[in-house]
C-alpha positions as CSV (number, residue, x, y, z in Angstrom):
1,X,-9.4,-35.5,-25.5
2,X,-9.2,-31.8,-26.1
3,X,-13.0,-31.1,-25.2
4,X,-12.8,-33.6,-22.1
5,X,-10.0,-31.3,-20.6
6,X,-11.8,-28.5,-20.9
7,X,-14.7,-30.2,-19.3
8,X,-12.7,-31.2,-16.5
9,X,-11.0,-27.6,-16.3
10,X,-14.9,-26.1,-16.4
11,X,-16.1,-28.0,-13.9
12,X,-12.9,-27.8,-10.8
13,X,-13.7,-23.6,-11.8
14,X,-17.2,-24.7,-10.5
15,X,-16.7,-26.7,-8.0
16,X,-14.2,-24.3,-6.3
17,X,-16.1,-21.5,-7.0
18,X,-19.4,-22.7,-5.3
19,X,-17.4,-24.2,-2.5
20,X,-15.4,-20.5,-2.2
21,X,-19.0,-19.0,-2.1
22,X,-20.2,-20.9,0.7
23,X,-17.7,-19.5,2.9
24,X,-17.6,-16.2,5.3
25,X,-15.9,-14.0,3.6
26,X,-15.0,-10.3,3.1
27,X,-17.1,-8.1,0.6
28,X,-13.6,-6.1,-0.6
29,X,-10.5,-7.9,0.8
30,X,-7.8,-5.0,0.2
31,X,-7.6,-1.5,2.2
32,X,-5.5,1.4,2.6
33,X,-2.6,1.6,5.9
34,X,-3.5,4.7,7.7
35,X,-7.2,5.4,5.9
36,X,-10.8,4.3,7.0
37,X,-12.1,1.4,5.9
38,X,-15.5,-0.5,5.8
39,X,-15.4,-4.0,6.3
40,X,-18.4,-6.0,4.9
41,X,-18.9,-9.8,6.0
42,X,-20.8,-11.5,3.7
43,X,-22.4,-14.7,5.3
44,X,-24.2,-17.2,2.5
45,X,-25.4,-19.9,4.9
46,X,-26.3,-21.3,8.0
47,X,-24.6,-24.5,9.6
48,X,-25.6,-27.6,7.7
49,X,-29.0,-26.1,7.1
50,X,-29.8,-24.2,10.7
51,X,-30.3,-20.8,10.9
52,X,-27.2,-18.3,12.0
53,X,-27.8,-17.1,15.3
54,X,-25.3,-15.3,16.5
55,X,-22.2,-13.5,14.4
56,X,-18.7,-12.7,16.8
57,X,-16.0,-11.4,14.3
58,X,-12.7,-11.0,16.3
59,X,-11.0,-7.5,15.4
60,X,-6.9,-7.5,14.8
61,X,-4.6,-5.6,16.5
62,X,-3.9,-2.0,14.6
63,X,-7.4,-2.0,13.5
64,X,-8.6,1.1,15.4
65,X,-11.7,3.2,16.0
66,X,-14.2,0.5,15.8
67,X,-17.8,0.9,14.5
68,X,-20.4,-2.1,14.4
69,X,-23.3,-1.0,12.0
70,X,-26.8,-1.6,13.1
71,X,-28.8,-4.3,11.8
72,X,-32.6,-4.4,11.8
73,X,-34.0,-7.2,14.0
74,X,-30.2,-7.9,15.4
75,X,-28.3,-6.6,18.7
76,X,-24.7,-5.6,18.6
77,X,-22.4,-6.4,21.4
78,X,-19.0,-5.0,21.7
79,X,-16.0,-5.9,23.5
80,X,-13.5,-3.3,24.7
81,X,-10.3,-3.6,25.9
82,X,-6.7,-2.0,25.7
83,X,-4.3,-2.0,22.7
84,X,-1.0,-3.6,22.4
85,X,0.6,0.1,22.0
86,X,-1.3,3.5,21.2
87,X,-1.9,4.2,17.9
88,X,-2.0,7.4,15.7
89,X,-5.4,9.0,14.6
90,X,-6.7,11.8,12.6
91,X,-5.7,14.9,13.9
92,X,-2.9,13.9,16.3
93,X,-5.1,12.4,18.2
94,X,-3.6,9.0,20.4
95,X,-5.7,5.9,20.5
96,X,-5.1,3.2,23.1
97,X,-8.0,1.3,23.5
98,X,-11.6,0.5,22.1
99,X,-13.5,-2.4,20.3
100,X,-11.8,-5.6,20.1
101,X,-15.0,-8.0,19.3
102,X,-18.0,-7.4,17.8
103,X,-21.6,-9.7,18.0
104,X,-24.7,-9.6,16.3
105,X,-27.4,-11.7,17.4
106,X,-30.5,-12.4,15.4
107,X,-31.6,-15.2,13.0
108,X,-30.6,-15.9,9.6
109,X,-32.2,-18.8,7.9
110,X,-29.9,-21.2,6.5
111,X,-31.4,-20.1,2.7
112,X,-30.7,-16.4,2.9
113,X,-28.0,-14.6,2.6
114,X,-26.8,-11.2,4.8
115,X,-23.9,-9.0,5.1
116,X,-22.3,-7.6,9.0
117,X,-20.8,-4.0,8.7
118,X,-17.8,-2.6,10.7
119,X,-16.0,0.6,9.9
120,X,-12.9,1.5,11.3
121,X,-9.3,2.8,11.0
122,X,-6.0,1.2,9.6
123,X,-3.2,2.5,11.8
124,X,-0.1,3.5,10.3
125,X,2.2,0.5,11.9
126,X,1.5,-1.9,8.9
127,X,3.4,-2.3,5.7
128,X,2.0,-2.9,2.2
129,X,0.9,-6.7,1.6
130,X,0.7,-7.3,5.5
131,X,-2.4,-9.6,5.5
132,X,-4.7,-9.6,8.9
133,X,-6.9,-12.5,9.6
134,X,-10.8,-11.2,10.5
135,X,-11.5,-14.3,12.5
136,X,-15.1,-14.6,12.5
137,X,-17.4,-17.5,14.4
138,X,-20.7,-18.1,13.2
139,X,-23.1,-19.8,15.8
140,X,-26.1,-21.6,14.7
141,X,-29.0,-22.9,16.1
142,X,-27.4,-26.5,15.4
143,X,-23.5,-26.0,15.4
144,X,-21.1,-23.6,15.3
145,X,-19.1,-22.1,12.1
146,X,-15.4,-21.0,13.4
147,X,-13.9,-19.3,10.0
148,X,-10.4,-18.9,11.8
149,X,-8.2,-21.1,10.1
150,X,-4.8,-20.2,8.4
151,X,-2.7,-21.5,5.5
152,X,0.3,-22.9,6.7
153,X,3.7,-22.5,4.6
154,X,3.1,-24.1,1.0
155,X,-0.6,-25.1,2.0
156,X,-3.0,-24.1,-0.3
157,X,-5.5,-21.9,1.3
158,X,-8.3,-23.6,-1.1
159,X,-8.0,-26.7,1.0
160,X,-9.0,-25.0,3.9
161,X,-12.4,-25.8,5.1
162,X,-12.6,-22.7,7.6
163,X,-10.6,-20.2,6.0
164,X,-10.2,-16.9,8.2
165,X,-11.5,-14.0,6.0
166,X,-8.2,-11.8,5.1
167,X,-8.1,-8.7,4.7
168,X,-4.9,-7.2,3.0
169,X,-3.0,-3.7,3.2
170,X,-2.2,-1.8,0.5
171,X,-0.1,1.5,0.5
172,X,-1.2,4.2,2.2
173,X,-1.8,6.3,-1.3
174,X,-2.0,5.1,-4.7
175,X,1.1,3.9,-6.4
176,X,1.9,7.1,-8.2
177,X,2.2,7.3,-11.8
178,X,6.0,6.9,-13.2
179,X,8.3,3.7,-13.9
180,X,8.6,1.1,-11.9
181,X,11.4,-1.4,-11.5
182,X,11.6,-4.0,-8.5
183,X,9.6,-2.6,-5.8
184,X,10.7,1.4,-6.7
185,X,8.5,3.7,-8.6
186,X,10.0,6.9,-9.6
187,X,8.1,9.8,-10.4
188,X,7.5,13.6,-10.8
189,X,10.9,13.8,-12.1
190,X,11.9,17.3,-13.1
191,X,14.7,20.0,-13.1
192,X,15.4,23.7,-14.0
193,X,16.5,25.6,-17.4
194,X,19.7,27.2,-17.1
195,X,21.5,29.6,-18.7
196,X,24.5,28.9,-21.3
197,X,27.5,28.9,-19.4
198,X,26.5,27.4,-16.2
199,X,28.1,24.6,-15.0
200,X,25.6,23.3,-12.5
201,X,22.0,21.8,-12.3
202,X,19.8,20.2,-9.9
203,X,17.2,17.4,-10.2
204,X,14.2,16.7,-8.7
205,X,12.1,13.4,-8.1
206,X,9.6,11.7,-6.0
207,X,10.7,7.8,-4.5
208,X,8.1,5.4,-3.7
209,X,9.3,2.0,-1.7
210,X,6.3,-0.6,-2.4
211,X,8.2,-3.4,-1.0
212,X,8.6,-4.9,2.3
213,X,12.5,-3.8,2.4
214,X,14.3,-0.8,2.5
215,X,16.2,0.2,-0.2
216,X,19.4,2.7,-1.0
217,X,19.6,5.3,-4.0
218,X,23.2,5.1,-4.0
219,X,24.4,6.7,-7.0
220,X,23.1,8.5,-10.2
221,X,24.6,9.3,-13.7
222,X,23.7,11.5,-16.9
223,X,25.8,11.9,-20.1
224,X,25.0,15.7,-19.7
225,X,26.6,15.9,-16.2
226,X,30.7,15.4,-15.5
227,X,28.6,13.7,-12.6
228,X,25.8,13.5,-10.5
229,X,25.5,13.5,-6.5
230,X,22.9,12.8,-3.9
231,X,22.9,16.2,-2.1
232,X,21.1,17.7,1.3
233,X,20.3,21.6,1.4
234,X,20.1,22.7,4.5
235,X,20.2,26.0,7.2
236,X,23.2,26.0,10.4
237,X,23.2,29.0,12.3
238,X,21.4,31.1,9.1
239,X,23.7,30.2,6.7
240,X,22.4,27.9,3.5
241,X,24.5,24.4,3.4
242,X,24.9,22.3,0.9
243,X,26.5,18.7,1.3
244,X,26.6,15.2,-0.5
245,X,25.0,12.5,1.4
246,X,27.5,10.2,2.4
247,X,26.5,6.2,1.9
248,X,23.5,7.3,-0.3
249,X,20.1,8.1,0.5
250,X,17.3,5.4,2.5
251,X,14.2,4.6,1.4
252,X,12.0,2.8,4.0
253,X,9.8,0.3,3.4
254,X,6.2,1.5,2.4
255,X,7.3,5.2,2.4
256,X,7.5,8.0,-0.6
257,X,11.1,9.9,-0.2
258,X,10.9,13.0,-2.4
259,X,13.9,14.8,-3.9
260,X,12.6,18.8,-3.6
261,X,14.2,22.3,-4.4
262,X,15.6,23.4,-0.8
263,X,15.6,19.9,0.2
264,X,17.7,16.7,-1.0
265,X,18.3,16.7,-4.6
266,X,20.5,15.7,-7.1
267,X,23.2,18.0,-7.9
268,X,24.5,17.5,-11.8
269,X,27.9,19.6,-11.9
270,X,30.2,20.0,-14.7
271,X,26.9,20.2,-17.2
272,X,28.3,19.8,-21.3
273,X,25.5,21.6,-22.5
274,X,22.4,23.7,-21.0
275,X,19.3,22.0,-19.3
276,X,17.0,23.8,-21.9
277,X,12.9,24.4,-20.7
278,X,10.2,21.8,-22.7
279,X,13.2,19.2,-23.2
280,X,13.9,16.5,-20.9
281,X,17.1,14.8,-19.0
282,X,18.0,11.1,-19.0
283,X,19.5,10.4,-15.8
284,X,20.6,6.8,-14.7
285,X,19.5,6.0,-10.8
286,X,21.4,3.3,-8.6
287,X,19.5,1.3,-6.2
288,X,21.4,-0.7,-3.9
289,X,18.1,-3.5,-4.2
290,X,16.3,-2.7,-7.3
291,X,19.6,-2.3,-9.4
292,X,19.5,0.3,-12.2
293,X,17.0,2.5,-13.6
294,X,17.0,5.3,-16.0
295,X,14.7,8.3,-15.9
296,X,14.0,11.4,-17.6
297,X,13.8,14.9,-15.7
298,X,11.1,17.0,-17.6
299,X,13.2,20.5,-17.7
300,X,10.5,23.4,-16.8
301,X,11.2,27.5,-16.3
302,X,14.1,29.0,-15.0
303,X,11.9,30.0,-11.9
304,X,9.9,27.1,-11.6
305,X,9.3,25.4,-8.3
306,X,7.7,22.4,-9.1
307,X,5.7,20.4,-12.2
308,X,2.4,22.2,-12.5
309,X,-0.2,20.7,-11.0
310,X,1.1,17.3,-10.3
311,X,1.9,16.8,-13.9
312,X,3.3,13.8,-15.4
313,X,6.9,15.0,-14.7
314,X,7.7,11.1,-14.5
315,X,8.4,9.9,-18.0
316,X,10.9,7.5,-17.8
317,X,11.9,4.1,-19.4
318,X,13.6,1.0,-18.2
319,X,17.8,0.8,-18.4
320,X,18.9,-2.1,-20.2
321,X,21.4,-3.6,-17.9
């Protein structure tokens, strides 16, 4: 009974995996918001055995800068028109309008396989895990292909049998190294030695927001530390302020907010014992979404300005609450 399980298991991989081959679909379906990307179609087959004719791959709103690469024995065709808004580029450059479809005509015979190259920009509107549709229509010299269709709510995309090739966004930059709970990943955490006597500290930590929400730091903690505030450093009229931030500190959606010397930081005041160099600081962080998380602040040189070269400043562990 075993064995015939497996059999049937073996055999739906199979079957979905030679019916998920025969479809248009993207080479690498993740890129970076606000990087270039290269987009690489990947077509296996004709239309029910006649030859591909004719490629026209619809391009998405807030993909910008298109670039159709050349193919030997195939003419390109472009379509231009305006975008929904303008769009920043590299440089601080503006872009309003340029390629919004893209066809290549030539012949493919139903037995080959061939690939259709774009290159272009992701603009900085998106948020990590949108998904954009690359709606693509595949005319044959008998038929016509039209990979545009979308899951609905609960459908399984599998059961489409014109799937739209997706392509999904992923963070502008890495997810930096550190702990992670919910959708907040602290890292670079780090503070300053001081001297024995002082009463007063400061830490220092980046905030990256990987969700699709904002979120709050609203309070922070360390057994070291009478307490610890969210404060904002700032200049009025030449004279150095320092203030709490009332109703805690945002963090949008996507973005990295980062806690600097001169800049927001936490303030630890009425300290019980010295922030001593090459030893680190627990500290307990408040999210108003992701809940509790506690971190450890890597304690460098009296003078220090930040971790040396980007080092792993981040070591931290889950709090058990």
């Amino acid at each position: 009974m075993k064995s015939a399980v497996l059999a049937l298991a073996a055999l739906s991989v199979a079957s979905f995996c030679s019916h998920a081959s025969a479809h248009v679909v993207l080479d690498k379906s993740e890129t970076r918001i606000g990087k270039t990307f290269k987009a690489v179609l990947a077509v296996p087959h004709g239309c029910e055995g006649a030859a591909t004719v004719r490629l026209t791959v619809q391009v998405p709103e807030g993909l910008i800068a298109i670039k159709p690469m050349p193919k030997p024995g195939w003419t390109i065709e472009v379509k231009k028109g305006a975008y929904a808004r303008a769009y920043n580029f590299f440089h601080g450059a503006q872009l309003s309008e340029g390629v919004k479809e893209i066809s290549w005509s030539g012949r493919l015979e139903d037995g080959y396989y061939d690939e259709f190259i774009f290159t272009g920009f992701v603009a900085d509107t998106f948020k990590p895990g949108d998904v954009l549709p690359i709606a693509a229509v595949q005319d044959c010299e008998k038929g016509t292909a039209k990979w545009v269709e979308l899951a609905a709510p609960g459908q399984d995309p599998h059961a489409l049998k014109y799937p739209a090739p997706l392509l999904r966004l992923t963070s502008a930059e890495p997810p930096p190294r550190g702990v992670a709970k919910g959708d907040i990943i602290v890292s670079s955490g780090w503070s300053r030695a001081t001297p024995g006597g002082a009463k007063v500290g400061a830490g220092y930590l980046s905030l990256t927001n990987m969700g699709r929400e904002p979120d709050r730091l609203v309070a922070a903690s360390a057994d070291i530390a009478e307490s610890v505030e969210i404060h904002e450093m700032s200049t009025r009229d030449g004279v150095m302020m320092m203030r709490p931030i009332d109703g805690g500190l945002p963090i949008p959606a996507g973005q990295t907010v980062t806690l600097t010397s001169g800049g927001i930081h936490l303030m630890l005041t009425g300290l019980k014992a010295p922030l001593v160099e090459g030893k680190s600081v627990p500290v307990t962080l408040q999210f108003e979404r992701a809940g509790k998380m506690a971190v450890l602040l890597d304690v460098l040189g009296v003078g220090a300005q930040a971790p040396g070269g980007q080092q792993d400043g981040a070591k931290a562990e889950h709090a058990h609450h």
